[in-house]
C-alpha positions in Angstrom: 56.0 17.3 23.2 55.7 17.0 19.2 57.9 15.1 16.7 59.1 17.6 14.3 58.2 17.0 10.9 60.9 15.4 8.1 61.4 18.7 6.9 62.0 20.3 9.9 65.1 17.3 10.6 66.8 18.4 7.8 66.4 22.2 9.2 68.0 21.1 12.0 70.7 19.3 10.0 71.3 22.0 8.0 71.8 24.5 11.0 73.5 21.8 13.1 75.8 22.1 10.1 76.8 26.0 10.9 76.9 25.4 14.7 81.1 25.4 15.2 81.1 24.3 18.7 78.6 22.7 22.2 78.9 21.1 25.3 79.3 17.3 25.3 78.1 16.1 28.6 80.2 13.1 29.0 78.8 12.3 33.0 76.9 14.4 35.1 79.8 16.4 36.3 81.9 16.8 33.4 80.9 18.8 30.6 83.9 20.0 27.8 83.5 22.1 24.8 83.8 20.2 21.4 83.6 21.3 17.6 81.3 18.8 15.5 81.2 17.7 12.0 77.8 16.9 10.8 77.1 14.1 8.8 73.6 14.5 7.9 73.6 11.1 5.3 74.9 8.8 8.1 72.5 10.6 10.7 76.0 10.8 13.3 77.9 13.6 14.2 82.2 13.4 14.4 84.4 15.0 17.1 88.3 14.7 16.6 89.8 14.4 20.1 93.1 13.2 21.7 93.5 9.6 23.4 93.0 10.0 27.1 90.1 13.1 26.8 87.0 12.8 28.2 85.4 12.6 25.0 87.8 9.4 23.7 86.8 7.9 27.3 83.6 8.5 27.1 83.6 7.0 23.5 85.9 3.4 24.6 82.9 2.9 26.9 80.2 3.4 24.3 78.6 5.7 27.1 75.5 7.5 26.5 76.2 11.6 26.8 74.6 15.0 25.6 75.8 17.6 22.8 74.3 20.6 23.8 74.4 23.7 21.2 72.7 27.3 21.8 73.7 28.7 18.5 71.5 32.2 17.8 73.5 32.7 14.3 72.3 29.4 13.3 68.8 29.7 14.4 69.4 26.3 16.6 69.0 25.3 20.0 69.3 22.1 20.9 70.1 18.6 23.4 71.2 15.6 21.4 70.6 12.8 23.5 72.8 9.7 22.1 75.9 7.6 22.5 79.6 7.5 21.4 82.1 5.1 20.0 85.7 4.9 18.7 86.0 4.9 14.9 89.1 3.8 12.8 88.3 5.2 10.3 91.2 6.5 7.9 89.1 8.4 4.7 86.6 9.6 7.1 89.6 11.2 9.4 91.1 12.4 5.9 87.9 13.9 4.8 87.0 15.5 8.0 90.8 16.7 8.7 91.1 21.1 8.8 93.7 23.1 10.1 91.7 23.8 13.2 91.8 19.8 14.0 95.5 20.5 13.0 96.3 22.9 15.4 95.4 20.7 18.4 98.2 18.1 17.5 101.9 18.6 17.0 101.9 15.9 14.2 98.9 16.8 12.5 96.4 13.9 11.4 99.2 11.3 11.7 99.9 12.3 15.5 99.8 8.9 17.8 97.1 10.3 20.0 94.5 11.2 17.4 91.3 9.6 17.9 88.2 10.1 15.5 84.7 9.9 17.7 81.4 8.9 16.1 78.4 10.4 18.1 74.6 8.4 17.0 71.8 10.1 18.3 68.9 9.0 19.4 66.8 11.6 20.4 66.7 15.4 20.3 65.0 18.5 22.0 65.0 21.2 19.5 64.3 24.9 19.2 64.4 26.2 15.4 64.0 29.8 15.7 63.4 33.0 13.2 66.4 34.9 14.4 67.3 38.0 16.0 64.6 40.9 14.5 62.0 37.8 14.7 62.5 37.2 18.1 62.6 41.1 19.3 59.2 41.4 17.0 57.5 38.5 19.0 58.5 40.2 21.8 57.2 43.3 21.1 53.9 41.6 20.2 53.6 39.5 23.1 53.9 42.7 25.4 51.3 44.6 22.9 48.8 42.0 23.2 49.4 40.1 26.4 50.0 36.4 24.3 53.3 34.0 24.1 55.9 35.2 22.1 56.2 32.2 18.8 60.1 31.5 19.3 59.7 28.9 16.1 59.3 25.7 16.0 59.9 23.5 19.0 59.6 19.5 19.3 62.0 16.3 19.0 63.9 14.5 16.6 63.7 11.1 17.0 66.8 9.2 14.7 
């Protein structure tokens, strides 16, 4: 499989960026939904979770996981390999904060069981595609002429 090209890692940070929700794939048999923040400049992704969550255990161990987003709005489909830590991290919390965060805790940010997650990938498979009329042209095409239908571009982001 092909790196992607620079250009096409900031695609995919740029559409990560209007992805609202994947799977994090904290163990084999455990896989939760989670909304991201992107951080593009410090090549991580955030999750705010609760103390005791999957997610914040997975994160005390420093375990390796999966985000997994299928995103056809965003043109983005993708399988971040990489691994998650515990941040204390007050402005980054502050910055990151949103009433949706909000509405998982009754005390807000300063609630004792927030916990802010850092996820650093390593390694990603990722689908960039044209969209909803470009794929139903390719496949029209593909059953006009008999060839693949191009879904976009398709390779991995190494971080």
């Amino acid at each position: 499989m092909k790196d992607l090209t620079h250009e096409q890692k900031d695609t995919f940070w740029d559409r990560m960026d209007d992805v609202r929700a994947g799977m994090l794939h904290t163990d084999a048999d455990r896989v939760v939904p989670m909304s991201h923040y992107t951080d593009p400049e410090r090549g991580v992704f955030w999750f705010i979770t609760a103390d005791g969550t999957d997610a914040h255990k997975a994160a005390v161990d420093g375990k390796a996981v999966h985000y997994v987003v299928a995103e056809a709005g965003a043109k983005v489909y993708a399988r971040v390999d990489g691994r998650l830590t515990v941040e204390d991290d007050r402005e980054k919390l502050d910055e990151l904060w949103s009433p949706v965060a909000s509405a998982w805790f009754e005390d807000g940010k300063e609630d004792d069981d927030v916990r802010l997650v850092k996820f650093t990938p390593s390694t990603a498979e990722v689908w960039l595609t044209d969209g909803g009329a470009g794929f139903l042209y390719e496949i029209a095409k593909a059953n006009l002429t008999d060839a693949k239908p191009d879904m976009g571009d398709h390779g991995v982001v190494r971080f």
